[in-house]
Gaussian input, Z-matrix of N, CA and C with variables (Angstrom, degrees):
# hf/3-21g

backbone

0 1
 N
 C     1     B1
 C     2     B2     1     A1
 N     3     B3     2     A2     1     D1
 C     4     B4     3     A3     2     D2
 C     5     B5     4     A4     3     D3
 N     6     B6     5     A5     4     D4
 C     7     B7     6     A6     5     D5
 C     8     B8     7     A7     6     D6
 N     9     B9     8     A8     7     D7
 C    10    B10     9     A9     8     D8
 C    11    B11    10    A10     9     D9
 N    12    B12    11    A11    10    D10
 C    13    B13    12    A12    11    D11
 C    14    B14    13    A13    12    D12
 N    15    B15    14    A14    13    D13
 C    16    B16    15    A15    14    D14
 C    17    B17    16    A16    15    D15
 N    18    B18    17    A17    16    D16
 C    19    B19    18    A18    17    D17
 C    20    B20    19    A19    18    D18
 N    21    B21    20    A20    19    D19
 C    22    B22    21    A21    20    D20
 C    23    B23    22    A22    21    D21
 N    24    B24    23    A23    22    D22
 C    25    B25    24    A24    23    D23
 C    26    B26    25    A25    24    D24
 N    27    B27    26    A26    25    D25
 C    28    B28    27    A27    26    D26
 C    29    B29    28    A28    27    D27
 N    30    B30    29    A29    28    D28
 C    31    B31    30    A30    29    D29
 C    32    B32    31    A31    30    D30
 N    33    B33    32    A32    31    D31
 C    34    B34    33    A33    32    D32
 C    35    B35    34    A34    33    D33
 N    36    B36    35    A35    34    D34
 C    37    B37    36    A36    35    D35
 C    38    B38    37    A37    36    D36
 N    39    B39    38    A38    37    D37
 C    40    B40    39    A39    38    D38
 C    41    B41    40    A40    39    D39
 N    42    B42    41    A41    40    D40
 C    43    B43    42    A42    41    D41
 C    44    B44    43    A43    42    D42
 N    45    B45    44    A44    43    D43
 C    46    B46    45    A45    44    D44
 C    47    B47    46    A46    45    D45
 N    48    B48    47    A47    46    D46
 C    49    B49    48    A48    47    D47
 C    50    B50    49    A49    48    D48
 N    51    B51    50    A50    49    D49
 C    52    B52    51    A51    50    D50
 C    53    B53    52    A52    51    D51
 N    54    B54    53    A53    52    D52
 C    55    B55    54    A54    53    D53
 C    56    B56    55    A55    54    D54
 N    57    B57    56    A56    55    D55
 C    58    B58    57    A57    56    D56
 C    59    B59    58    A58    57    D57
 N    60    B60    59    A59    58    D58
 C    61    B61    60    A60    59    D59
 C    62    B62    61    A61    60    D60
 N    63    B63    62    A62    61    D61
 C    64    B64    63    A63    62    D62
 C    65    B65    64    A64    63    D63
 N    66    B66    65    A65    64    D64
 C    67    B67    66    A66    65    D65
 C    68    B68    67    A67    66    D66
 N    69    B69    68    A68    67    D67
 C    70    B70    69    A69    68    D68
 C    71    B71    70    A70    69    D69
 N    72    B72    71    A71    70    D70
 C    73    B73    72    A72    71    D71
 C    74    B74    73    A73    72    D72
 N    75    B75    74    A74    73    D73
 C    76    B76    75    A75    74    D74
 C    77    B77    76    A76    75    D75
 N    78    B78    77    A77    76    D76
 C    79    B79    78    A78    77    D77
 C    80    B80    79    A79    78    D78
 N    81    B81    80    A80    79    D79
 C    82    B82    81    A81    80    D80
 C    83    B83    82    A82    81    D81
 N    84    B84    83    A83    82    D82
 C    85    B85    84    A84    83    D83
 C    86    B86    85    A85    84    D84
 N    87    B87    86    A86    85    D85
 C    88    B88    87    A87    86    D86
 C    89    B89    88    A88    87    D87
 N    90    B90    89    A89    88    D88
 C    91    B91    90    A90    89    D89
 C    92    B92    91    A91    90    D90
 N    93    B93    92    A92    91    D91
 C    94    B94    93    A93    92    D92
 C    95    B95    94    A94    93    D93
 N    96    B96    95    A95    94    D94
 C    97    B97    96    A96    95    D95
 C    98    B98    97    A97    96    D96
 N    99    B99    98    A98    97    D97
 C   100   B100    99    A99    98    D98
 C   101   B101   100   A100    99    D99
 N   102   B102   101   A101   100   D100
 C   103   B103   102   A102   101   D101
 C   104   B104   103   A103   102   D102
 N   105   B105   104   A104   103   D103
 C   106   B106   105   A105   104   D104
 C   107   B107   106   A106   105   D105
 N   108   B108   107   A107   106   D106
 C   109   B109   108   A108   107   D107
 C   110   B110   109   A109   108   D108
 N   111   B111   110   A110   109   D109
 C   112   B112   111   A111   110   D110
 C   113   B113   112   A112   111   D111
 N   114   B114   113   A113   112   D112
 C   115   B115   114   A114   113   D113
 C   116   B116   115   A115   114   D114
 N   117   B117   116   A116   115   D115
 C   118   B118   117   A117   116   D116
 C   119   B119   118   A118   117   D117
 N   120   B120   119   A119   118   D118
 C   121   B121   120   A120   119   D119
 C   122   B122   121   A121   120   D120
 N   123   B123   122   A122   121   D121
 C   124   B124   123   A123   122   D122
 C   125   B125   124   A124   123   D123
 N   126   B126   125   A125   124   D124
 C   127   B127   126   A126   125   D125
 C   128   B128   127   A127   126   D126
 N   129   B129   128   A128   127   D127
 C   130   B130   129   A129   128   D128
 C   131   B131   130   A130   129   D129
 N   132   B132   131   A131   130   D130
 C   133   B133   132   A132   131   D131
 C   134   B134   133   A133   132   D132
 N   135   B135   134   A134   133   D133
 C   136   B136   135   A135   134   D134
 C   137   B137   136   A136   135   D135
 N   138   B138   137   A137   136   D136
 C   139   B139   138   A138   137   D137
 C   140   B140   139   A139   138   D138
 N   141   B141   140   A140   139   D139
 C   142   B142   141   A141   140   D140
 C   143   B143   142   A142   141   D141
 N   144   B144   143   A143   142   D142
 C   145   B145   144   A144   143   D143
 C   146   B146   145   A145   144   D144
 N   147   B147   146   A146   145   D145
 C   148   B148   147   A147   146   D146
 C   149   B149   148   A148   147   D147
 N   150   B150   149   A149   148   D148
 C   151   B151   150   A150   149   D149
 C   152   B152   151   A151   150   D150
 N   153   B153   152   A152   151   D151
 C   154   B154   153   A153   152   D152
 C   155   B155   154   A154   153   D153
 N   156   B156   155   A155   154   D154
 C   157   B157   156   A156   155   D155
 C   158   B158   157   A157   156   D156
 N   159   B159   158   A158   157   D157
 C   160   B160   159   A159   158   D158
 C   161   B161   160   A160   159   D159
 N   162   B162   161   A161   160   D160
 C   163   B163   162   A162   161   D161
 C   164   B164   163   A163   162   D162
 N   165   B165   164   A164   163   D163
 C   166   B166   165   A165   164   D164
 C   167   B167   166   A166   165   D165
 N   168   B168   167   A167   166   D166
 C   169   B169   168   A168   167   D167
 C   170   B170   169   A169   168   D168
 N   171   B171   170   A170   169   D169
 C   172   B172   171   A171   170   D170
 C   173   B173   172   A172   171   D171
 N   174   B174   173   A173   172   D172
 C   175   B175   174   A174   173   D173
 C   176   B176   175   A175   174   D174
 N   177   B177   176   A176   175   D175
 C   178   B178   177   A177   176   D176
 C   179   B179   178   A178   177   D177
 N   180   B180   179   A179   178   D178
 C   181   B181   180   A180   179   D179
 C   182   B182   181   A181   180   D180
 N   183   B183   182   A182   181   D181
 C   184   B184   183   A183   182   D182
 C   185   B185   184   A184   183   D183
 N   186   B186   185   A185   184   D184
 C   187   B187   186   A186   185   D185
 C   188   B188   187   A187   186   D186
 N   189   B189   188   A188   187   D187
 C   190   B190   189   A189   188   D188
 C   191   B191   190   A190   189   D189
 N   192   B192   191   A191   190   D190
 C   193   B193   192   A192   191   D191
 C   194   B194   193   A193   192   D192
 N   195   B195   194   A194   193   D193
 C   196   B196   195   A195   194   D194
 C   197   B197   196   A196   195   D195
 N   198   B198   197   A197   196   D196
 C   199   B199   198   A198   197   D197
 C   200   B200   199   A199   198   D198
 N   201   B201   200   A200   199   D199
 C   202   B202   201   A201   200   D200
 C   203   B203   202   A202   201   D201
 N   204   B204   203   A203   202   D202
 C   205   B205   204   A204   203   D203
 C   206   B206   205   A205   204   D204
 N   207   B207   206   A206   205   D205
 C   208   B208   207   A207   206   D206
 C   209   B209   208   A208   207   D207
 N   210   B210   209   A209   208   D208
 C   211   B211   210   A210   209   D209
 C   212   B212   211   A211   210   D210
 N   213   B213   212   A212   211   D211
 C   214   B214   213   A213   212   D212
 C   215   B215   214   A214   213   D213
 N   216   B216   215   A215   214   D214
 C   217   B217   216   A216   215   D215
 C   218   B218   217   A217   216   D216
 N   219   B219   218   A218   217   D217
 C   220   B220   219   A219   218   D218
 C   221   B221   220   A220   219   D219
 N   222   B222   221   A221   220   D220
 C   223   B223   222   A222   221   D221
 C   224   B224   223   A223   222   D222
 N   225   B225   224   A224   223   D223
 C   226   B226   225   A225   224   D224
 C   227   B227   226   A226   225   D225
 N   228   B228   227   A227   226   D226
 C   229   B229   228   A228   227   D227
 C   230   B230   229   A229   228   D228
 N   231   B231   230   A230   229   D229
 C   232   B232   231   A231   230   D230
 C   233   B233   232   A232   231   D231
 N   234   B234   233   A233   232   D232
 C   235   B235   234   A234   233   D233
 C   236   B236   235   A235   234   D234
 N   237   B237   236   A236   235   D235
 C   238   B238   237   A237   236   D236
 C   239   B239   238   A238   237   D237
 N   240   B240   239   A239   238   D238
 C   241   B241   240   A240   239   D239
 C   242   B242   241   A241   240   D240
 N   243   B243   242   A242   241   D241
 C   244   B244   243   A243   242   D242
 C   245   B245   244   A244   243   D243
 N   246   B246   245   A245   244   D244
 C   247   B247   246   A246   245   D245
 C   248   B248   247   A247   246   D246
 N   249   B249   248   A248   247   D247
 C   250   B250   249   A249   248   D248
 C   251   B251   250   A250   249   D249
 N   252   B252   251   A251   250   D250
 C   253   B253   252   A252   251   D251
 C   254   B254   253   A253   252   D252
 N   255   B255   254   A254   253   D253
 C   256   B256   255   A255   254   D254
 C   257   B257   256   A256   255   D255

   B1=1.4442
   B2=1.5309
   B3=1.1002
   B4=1.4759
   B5=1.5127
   B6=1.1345
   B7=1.9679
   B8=1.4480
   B9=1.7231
   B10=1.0708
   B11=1.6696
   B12=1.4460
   B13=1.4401
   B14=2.1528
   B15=0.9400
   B16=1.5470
   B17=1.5197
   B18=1.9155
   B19=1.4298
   B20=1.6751
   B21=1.6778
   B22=1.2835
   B23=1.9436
   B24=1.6573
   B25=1.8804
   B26=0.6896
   B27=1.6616
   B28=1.2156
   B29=1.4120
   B30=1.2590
   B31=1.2660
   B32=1.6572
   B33=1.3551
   B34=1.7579
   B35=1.7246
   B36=1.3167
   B37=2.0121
   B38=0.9546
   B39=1.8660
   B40=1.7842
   B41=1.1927
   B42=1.5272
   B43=1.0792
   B44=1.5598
   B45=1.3655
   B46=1.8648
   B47=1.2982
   B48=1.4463
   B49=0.9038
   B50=1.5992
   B51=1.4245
   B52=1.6736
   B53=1.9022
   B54=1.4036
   B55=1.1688
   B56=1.4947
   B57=0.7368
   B58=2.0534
   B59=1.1902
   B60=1.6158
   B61=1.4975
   B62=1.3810
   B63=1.5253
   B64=1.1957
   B65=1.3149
   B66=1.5088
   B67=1.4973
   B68=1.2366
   B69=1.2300
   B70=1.6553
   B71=1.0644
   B72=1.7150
   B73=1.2596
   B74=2.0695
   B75=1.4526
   B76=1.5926
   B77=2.1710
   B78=0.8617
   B79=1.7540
   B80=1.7332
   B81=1.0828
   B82=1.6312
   B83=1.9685
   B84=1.2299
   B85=1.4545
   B86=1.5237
   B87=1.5619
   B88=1.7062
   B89=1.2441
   B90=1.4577
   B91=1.4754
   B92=1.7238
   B93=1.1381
   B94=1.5816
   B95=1.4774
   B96=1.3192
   B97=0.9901
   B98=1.5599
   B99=1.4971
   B100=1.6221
   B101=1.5949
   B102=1.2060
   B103=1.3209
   B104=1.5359
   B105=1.9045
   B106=1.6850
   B107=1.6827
   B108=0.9560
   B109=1.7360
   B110=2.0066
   B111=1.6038
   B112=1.7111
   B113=1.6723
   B114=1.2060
   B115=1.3512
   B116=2.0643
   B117=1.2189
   B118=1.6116
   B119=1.4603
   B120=1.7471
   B121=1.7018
   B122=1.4208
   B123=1.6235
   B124=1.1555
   B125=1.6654
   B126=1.2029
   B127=1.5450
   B128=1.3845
   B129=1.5374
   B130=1.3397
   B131=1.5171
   B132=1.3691
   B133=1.2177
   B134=2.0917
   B135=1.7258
   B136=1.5689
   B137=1.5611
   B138=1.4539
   B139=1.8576
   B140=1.4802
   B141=1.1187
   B142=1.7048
   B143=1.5817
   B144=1.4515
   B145=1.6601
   B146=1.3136
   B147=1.0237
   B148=2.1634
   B149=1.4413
   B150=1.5763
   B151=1.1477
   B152=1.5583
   B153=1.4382
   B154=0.9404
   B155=2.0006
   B156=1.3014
   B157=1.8959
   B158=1.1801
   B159=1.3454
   B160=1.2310
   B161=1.3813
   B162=1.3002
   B163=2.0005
   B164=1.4374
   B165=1.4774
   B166=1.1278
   B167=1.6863
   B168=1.3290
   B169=1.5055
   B170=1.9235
   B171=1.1072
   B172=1.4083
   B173=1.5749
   B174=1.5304
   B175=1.7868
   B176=1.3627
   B177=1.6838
   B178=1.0317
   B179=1.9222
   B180=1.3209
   B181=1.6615
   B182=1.5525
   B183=0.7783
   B184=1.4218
   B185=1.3081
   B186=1.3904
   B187=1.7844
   B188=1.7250
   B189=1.5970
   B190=1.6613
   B191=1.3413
   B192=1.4201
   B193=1.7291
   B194=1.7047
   B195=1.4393
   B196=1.7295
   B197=1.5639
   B198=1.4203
   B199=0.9809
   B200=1.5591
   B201=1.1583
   B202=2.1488
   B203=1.5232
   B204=1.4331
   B205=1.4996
   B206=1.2779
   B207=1.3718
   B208=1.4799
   B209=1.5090
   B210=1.2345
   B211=1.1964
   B212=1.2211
   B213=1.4932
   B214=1.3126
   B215=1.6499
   B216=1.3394
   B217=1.1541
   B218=1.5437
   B219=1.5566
   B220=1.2563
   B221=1.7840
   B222=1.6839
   B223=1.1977
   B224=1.7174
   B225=1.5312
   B226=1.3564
   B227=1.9230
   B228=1.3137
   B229=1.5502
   B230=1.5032
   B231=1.0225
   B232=1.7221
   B233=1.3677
   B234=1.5538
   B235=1.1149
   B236=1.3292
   B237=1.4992
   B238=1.1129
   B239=1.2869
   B240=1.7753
   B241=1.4359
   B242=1.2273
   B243=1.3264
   B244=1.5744
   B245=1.7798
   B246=1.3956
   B247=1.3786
   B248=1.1348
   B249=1.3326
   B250=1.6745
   B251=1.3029
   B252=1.3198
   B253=1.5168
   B254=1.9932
   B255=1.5347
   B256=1.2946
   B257=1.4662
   A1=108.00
   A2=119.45
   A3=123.25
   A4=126.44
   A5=116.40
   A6=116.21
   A7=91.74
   A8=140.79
   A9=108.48
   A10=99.36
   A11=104.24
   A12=109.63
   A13=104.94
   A14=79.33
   A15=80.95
   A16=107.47
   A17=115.03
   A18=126.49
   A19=103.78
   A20=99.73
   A21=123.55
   A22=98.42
   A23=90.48
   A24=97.76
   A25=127.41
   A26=130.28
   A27=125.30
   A28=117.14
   A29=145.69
   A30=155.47
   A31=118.28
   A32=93.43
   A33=93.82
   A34=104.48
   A35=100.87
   A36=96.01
   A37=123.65
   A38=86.79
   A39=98.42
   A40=103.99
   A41=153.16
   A42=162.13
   A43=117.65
   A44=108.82
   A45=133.72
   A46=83.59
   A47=142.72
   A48=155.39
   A49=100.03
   A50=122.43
   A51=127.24
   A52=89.97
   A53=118.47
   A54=96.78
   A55=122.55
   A56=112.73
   A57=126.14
   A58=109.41
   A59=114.83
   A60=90.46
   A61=117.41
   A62=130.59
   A63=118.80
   A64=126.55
   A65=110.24
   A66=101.18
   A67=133.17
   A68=91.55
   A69=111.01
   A70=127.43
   A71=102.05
   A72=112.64
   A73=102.93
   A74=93.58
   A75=97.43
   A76=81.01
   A77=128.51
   A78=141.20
   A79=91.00
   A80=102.31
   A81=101.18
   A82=91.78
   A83=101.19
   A84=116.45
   A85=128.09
   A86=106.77
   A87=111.41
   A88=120.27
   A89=110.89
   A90=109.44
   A91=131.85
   A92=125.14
   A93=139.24
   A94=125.81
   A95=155.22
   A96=126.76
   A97=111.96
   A98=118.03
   A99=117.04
   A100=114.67
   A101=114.98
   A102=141.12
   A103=81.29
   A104=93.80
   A105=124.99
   A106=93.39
   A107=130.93
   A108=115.60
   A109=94.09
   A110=97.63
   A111=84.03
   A112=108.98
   A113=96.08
   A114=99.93
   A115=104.60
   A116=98.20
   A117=109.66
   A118=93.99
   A119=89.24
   A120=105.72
   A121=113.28
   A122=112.48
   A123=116.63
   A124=113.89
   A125=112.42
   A126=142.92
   A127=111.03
   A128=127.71
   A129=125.79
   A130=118.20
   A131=126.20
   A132=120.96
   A133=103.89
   A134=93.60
   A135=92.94
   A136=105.46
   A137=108.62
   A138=117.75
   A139=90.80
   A140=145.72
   A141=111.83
   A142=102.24
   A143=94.36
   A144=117.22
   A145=101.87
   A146=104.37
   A147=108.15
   A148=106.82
   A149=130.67
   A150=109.23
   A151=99.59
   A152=123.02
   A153=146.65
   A154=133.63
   A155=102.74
   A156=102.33
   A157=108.11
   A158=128.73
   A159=115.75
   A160=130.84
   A161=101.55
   A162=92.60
   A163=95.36
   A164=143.05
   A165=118.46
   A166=91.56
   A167=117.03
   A168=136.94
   A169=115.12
   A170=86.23
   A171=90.75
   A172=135.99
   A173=90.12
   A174=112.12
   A175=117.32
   A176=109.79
   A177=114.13
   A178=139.03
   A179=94.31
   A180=108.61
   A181=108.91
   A182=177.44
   A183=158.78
   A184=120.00
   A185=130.07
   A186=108.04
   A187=91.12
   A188=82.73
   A189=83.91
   A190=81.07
   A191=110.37
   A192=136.68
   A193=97.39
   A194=112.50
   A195=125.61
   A196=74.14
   A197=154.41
   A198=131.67
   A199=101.63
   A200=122.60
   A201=118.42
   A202=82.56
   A203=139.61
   A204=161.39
   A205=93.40
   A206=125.97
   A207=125.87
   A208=137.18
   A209=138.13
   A210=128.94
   A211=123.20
   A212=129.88
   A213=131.77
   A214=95.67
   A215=151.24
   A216=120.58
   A217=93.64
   A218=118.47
   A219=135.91
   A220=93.56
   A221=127.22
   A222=108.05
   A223=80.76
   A224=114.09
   A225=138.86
   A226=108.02
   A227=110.52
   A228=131.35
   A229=103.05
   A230=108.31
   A231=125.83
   A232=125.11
   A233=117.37
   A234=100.54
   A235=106.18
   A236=123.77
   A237=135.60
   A238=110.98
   A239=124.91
   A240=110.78
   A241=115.82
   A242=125.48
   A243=123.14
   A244=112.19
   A245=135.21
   A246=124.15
   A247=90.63
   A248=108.59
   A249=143.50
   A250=95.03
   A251=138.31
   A252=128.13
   A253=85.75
   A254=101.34
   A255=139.29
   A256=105.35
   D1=121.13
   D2=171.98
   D3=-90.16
   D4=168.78
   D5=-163.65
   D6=-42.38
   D7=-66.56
   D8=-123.22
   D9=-111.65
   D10=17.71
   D11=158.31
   D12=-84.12
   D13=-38.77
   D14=-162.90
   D15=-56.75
   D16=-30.92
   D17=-169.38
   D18=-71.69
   D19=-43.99
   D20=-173.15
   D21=-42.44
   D22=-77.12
   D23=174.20
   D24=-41.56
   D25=-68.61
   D26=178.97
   D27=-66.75
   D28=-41.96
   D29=-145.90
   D30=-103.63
   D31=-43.84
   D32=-162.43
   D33=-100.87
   D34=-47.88
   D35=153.13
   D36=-9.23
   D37=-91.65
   D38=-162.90
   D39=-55.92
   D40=-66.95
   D41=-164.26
   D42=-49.11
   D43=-16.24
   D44=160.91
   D45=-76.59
   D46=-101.68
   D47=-127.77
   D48=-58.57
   D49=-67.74
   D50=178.67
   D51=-42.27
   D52=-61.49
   D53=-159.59
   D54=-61.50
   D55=-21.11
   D56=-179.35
   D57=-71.33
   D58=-41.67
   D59=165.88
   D60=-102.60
   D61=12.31
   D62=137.39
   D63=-37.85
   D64=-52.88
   D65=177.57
   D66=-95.36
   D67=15.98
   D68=156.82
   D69=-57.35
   D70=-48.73
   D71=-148.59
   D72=-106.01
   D73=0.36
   D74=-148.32
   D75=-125.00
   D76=10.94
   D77=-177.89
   D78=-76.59
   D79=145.80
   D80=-178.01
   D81=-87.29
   D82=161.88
   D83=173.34
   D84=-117.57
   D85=45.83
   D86=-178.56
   D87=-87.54
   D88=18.94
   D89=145.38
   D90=-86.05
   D91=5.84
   D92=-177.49
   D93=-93.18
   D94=-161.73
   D95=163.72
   D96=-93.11
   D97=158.20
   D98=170.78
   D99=-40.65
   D100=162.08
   D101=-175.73
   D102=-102.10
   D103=140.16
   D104=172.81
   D105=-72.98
   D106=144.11
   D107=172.33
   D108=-129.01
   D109=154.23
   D110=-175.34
   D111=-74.52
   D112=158.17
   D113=172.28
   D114=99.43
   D115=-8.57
   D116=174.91
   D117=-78.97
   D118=158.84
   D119=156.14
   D120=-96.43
   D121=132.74
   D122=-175.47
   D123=-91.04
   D124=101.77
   D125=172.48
   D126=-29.65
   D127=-46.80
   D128=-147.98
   D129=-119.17
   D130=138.48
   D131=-155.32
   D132=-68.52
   D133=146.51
   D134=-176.06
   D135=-58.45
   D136=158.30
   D137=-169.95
   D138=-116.60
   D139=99.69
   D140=162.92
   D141=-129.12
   D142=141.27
   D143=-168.76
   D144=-81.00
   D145=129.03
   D146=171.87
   D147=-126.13
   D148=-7.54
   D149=178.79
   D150=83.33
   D151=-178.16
   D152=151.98
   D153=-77.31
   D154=80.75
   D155=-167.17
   D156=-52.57
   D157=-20.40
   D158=170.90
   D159=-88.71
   D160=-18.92
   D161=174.19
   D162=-105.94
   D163=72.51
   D164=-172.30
   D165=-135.15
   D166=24.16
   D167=-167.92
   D168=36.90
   D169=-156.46
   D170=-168.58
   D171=-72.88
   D172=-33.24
   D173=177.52
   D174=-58.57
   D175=-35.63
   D176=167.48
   D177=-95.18
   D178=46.77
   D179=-163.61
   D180=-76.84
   D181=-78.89
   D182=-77.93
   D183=93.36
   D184=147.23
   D185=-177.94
   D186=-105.52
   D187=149.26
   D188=180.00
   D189=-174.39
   D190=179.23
   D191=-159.99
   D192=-34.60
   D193=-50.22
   D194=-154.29
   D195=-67.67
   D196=-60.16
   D197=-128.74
   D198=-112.53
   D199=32.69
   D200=-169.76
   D201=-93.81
   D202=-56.26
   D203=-165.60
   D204=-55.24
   D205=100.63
   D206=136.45
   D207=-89.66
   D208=-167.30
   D209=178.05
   D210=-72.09
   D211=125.88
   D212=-174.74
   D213=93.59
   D214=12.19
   D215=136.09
   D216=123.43
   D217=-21.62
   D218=-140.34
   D219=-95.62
   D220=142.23
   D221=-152.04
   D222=-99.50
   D223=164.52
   D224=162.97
   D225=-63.22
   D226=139.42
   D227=167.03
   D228=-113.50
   D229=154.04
   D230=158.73
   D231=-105.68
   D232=-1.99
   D233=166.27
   D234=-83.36
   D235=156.28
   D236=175.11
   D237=-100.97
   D238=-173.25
   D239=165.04
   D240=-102.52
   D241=4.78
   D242=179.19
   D243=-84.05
   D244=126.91
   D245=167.04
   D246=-128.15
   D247=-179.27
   D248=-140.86
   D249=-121.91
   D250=-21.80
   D251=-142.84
   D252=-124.59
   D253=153.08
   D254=-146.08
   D255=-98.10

């Protein structure tokens, strides 16, 4: 194999190849639908998934009196540690 096979293989390939799917990946996409942007009004009715409440057994019931009592006597909170705010 001589230099400019070897530059060709190793060199000019791969560097075809990275670039192709560079522009794969980097091609604008204004065929899809628009992007929500903030500060828009959101058009479409809310979706939210719940599963089924009734087969979802017992562990997962509702909090109420049965559930303030945790282990050791110690009473249950609802705040959690995750918030929303910035």
């Amino acid at each position: 194999m001589n230099v400019v096979e070897t530059i060709v293989v190793f060199a000019v390939i791969p560097l075809a190849i990275y670039g192709f799917a560079g522009l794969l990946t980097l091609r604008r996409k204004s065929g899809g639908a628009p992007r929500h942007r903030p500060g828009q009004a959101w058009e479409y009715p809310a979706m939210w998934w719940s599963a089924n409440p009734d087969g979802v057994g017992e562990g997962h019931r509702p909090a109420g009196a049965e559930n303030d009592v945790v282990a050791g006597g110690a009473t249950a909170t609802a705040a959690g540690g995750a918030r929303g705010n910035w």
